[in-house]
N, C-alpha and C positions, 0 to 999 in steps of 0.2 A: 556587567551583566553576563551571566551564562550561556555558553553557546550553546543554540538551540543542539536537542539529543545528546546534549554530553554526557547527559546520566545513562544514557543508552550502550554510549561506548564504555562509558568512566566506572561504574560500577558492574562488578563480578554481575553472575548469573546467581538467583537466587539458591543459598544450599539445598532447598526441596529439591528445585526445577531440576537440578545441573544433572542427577544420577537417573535421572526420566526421560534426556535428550534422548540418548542410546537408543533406548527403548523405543519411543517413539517410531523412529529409525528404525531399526529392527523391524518393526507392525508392518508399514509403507512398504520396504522391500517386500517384505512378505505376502503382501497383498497384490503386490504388483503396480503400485503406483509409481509414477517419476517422481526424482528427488533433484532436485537442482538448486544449489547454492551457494555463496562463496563467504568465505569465514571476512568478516568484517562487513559487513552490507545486510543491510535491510531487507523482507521478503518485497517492499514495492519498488528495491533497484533491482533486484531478478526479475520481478513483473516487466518490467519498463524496459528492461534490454533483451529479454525472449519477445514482447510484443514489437518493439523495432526490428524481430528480424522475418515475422511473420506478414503472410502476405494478406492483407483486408480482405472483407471486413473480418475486425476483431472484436470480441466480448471479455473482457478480464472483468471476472466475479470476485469481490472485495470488499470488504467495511473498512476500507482503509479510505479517508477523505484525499490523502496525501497525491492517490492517484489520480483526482479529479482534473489535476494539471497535464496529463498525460492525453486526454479526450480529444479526439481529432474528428469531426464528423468529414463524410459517414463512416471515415475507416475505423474508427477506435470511442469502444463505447463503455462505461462501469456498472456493473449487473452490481448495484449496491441492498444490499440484506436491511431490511423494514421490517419493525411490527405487522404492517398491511403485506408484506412480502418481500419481492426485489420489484428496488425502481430503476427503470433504464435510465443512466444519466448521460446524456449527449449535452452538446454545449448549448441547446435550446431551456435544458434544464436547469446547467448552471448557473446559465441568466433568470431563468426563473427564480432561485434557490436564492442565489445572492447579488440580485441586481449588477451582474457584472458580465461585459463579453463573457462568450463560454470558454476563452483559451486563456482565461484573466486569473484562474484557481490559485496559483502561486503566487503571485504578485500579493493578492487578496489577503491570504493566510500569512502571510509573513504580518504586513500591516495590521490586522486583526487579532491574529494570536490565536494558539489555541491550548489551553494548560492541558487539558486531557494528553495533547500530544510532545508536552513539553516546549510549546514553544509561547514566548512570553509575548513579545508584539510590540507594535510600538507604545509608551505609555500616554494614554489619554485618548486610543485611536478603537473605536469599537469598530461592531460591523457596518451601520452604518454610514460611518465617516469612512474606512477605506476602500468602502464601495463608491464611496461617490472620489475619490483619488483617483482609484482604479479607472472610472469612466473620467476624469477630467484628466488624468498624463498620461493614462495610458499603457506607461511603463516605469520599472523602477527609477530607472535611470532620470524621463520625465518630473518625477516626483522628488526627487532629491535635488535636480535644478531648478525646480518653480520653490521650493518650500525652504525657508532658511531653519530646517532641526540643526538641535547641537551634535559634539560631533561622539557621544555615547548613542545615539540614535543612529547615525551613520555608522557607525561600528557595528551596530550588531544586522543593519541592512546587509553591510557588505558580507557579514559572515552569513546570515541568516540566507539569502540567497543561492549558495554556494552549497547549501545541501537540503534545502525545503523540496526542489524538485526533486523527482525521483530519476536516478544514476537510468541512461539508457543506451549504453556502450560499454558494459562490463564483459569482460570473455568469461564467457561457460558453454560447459559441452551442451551439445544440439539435447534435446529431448526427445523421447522417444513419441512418435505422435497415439493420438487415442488415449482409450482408458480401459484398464483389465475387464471382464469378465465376469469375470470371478478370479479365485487367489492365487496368484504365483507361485504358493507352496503353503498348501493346505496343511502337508503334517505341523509346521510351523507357528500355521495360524492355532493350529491345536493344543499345541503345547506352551505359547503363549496364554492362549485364553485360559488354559488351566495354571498355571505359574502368576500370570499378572491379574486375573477377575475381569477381564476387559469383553469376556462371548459376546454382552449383550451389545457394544458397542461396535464392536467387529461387524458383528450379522446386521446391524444398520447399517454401514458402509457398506458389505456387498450387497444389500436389499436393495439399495438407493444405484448402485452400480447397476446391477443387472435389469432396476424399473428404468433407467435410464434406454434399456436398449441396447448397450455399447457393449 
């Protein structure tokens, strides 16, 4: 069985995408936004170890489910992006969401699967059933002593756990606090928006900046 995200580390970056990082890059500085991140990791291990160093309460805005295991009420909450808008997910939600303690997200997902995210699950085990695991041991660990799986099922627990949560003691430099204005360096953003077609996209990011207030 494949270890969960190995297609993530294992395969190149697509030849479209790869010549557009830069760029990207480029826009952010220029706008004045912070960049934080470390080459091999995920953007929800930078989440998870900028918000362990921040002092509560915290709001990390996300469509990443991955982060759901990160939720500490009331210090740490996921401002998650909906059709109907953002829903606040605190651990009253989670247990809403999937019948499971609210600090239970990982445990959950591993047993369940999720292919959107690459990861396979246990086979035979939906949401159902590892929601009711989740409440009957409680813990991985539980679960693998009450239940006799074979030991390709325990293989991929053991890996599967060891990177499902998100990393939350990675060293990266502090961030700058807040959010710009307006642009860091306007001629920039000008001569981008002329060179890359991107104006209309720009002027909604500072529009959204500045209806923010910040």
């Amino acid at each position: 069985m494949p270890s969960y995200k190995a297609h993530r580390v294992a395969e190149p970056v697509p030849p479209g995408l790869e010549p557009q990082l830069p760029l990207v890059m480029e826009v952010l500085v220029a706008i004045g936004l912070n960049v934080v991140g470390k080459p091999g990791f995920e953007a929800e291990d930078v989440i998870a170890s900028l918000a362990s160093r921040l002092d509560p309460p915290i709001e990390v805005y996300s469509g990443d489910r991955d982060l759901f295991a990160i939720i500490r009420d009331p210090d740490l909450v996921v401002l998650y992006p909906e059709k109907t808008g953002l829903a606040v997910v605190d651990e009253a939600e989670v247990e809403r969401r999937y019948g499971i303690p609210g600090r239970s997200y990982a445990e959950f997902a591993i047993l369940r699967g999720d292919p959107s995210d690459g990861l396979p699950g246990v086979p035979g085990v939906g949401a159902k059933t590892a929601a009711g695991l989740v409440r009957r041991y409680q813990t991985l660990d539980g679960i693998l002593a009450g239940l006799d799986w074979n030991e390709a099922t325990r293989d991929y627990i053991a890996r599967a756990r060891r990177i499902v949560h998100p990393i939350e003691d990675l060293e990266l430099p502090d961030p700058h606090p807040g959010l710009p204005a307006g642009p860091a360096d306007p001629a920039s953003i000008e001569r981008l928006n002329r060179e890359l077609g991107i104006g209309g996209s720009t002027a909604r990011l500072l529009g959204a900046l500045r209806g923010a207030g910040l």
